[in-house]
N, C-alpha and C positions, 0 to 999 in steps of 0.2 A: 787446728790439728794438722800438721805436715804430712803428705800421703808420699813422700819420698823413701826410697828403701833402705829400710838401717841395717848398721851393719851387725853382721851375725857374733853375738857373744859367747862366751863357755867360760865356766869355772869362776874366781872371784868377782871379774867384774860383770858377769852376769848376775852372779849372787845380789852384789849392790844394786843393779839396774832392778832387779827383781824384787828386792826389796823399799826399795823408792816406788815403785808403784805403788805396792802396798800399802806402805805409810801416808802417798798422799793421797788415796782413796777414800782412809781413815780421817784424816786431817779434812778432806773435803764431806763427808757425811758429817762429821760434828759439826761442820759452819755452816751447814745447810738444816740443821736444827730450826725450827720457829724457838723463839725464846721463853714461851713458856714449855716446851718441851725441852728445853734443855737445863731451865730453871730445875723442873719437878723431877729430870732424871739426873742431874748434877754433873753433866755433862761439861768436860773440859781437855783440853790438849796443851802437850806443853812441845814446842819443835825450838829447840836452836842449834845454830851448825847443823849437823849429820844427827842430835838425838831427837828421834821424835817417839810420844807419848800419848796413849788416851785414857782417859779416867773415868769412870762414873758411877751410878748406883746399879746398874746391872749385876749381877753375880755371876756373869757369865766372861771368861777369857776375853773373847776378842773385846769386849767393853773396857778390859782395861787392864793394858797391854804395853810395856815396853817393845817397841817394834822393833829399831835399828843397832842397839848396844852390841858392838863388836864388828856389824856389819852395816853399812861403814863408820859409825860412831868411834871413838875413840874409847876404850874401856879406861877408865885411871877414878882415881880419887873424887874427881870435881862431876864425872858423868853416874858415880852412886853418891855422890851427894846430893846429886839433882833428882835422884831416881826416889831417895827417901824422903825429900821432902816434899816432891809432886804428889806421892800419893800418900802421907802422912796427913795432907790437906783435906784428902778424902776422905778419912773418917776411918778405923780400921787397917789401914793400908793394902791389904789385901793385891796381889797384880803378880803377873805373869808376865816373863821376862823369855822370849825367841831366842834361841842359838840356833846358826845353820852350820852345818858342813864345813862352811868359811868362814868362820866369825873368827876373829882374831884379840887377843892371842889364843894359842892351843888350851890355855888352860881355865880359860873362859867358864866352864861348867866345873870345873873344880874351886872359882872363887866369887861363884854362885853357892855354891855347897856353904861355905865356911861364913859365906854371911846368910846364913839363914832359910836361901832356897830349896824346895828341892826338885825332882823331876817329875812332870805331872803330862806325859803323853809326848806325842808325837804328830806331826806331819809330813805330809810328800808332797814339795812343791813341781810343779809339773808347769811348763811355759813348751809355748809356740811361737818361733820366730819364722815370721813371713806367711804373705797369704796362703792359703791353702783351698781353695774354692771348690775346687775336683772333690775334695775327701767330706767339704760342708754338706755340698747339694743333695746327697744322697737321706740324709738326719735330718736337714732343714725343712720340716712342713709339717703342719697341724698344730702349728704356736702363731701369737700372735702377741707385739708388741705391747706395751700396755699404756694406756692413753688416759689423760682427766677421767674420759666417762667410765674407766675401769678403774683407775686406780683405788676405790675406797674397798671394791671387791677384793684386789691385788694385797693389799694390806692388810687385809681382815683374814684372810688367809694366812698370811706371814705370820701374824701377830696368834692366831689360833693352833697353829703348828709347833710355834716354842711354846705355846703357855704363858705370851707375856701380857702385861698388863696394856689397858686400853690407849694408854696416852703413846705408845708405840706407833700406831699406825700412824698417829698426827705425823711423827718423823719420818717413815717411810714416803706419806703421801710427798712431804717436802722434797722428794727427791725425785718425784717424776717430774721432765720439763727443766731438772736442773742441768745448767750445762753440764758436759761429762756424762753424764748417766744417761743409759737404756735399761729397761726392764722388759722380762718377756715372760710369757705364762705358756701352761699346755693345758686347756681343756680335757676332759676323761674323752677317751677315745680320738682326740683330736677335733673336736665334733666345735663348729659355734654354738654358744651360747648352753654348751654345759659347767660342771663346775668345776674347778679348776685343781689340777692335781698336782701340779710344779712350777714353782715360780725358781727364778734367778735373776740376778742383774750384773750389768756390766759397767766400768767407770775409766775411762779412757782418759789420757794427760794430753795437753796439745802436742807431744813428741814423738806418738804412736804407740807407745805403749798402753796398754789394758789390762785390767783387774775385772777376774770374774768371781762374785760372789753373793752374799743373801738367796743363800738358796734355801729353798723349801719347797719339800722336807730336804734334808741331808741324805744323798744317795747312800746306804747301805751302813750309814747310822740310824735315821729314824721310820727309812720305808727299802724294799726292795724297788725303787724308782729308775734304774742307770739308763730305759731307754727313753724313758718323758722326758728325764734332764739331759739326756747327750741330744734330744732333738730343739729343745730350749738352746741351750749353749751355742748348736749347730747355728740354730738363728741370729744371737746377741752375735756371734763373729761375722757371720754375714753382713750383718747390717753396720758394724763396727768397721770394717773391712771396706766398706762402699765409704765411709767418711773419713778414711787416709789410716786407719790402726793399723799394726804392722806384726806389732809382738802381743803376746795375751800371754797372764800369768794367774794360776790357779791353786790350789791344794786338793790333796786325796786324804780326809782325816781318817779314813782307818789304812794306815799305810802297812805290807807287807813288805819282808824280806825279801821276799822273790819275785816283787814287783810283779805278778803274777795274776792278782786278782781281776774280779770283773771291771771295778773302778778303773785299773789301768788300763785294759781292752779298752773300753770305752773311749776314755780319752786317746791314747793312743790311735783310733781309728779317725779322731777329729785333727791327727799332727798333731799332738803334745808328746812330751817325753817327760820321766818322772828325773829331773837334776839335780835335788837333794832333801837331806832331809833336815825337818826344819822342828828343832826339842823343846818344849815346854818346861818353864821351871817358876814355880809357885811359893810367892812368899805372904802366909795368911798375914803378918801384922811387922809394926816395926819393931827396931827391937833387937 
């Protein structure tokens, strides 16, 4: 990872830089699958050029996710030929296709409409460019990284917060230890050795850039949590930030109009800014 200072982005080509993390955060949790977890969860990615893709038996969005199409993929003919047959393979087809702010062309969500999709939510992508250490130190404390001898604790929590099935944690545990990746937790009260009340993880490219994600719970989806996770977060960039990260890029999924909410205080008080918004569009089968 280069701890050199990059240069400050805005607008499209932030959007793609933004979205390349992303994508290969995703691309790097599926290949960090053990193989019988990715057997029994049908786990697959398809990346050429600028499109990349994840597939699986999850029923959930990010599981399987057209990432890049429009930004910076090319939208034409050959890039939804590839989109219906990747996940045609799947069984159902079922998958959810990202549009941001910049995706190109303008009429991107209009010929999503006309083949099939339609609109299913929203996101507020929110990025940090450059360290910020002044605004960390204040949030950073009462977490603690998560290591071999925590990790089965780390995952059973994850796995018990969505409600997913057992073979989950095997995948998670694969990712502590893997290059790229930190994970961080917040004990209740901050306390050692209580139990654990927010997890996150972070997944860094050797270029400085960072994807923070796998959070649980979901602040202000599934618990009122914004200040155990803003001190979680405060950590993973801390310690991100010591090993050359330079930019961190995140989402707010209950995003407001007036950018307004707690979710944006929050982050905002760690230097993020909310840069655009990032639309959901759902195609249950092919067809």
């Amino acid at each position: 990872m280069t701890s050199s200072n990059l240069p400050l982005l805005s607008g499209y080509p932030l959007a793609v830089r933004a979205e390349r993390i992303d994508a290969a955060n995703w691309l790097d949790d599926f290949a960090g699958a053990p193989a019988p977890v990715s057997a029994a969860l049908g786990l697959a990615t398809y990346c050429e050029r600028d499109l990349v893709m994840v597939r699986s038996h999850i029923p959930f969005s990010h599981f399987n996710m057209v990432l890049t199409l429009g930004c910076p993929a090319a939208v034409d003919s050959r890039a939804f030929e590839a989109i219906d047959a990747f996940y045609s393979q799947g069984g159902g087809g079922r998958h959810w296709v990202l549009v941001n702010d910049y995706s190109q062309p303008a009429d991107l969500r209009d010929q999503l409409v006309a083949r099939g999709y339609a609109p299913d939510g929203a996101w507020d992508r929110v990025v940090l460019q450059g360290a910020a250490a002044d605004k960390w130190a204040p949030h950073a404390h009462g977490c603690e990284l998560v290591t071999p001898a925590s990790a089965q604790q780390w995952s059973d929590f994850i796995v018990h917060c969505y409600g997913m099935p057992a073979v989950i944690g095997g995948w998670l545990n694969a990712l502590v230890g893997r290059r790229g990746w930190t994970h961080a937790i917040r004990r209740e009260g901050g306390a050692a050795g209580g139990k654990i009340v927010m997890a996150r993880s972070l997944y860094c490219d050797d270029e400085g850039w960072a994807w923070l994600g796998i959070d649980a719970p979901i602040p202000g989806v599934m618990a009122p949590c914004f200040e155990d996770d803003q001190s979680v977060v405060a950590t993973l960039l801390a310690c991100a930030a010591a090993r050359g990260a330079r930019a961190f890029v995140s989402d707010i999924e209950v995003p407001s109009a007036r950018r307004d909410s707690e979710a944006y205080r929050r982050w905002g008080e760690l230097g993020f800014s909310a840069v655009y918004r990032r639309e959901l569009y759902v195609k249950s089968q092919q067809g």
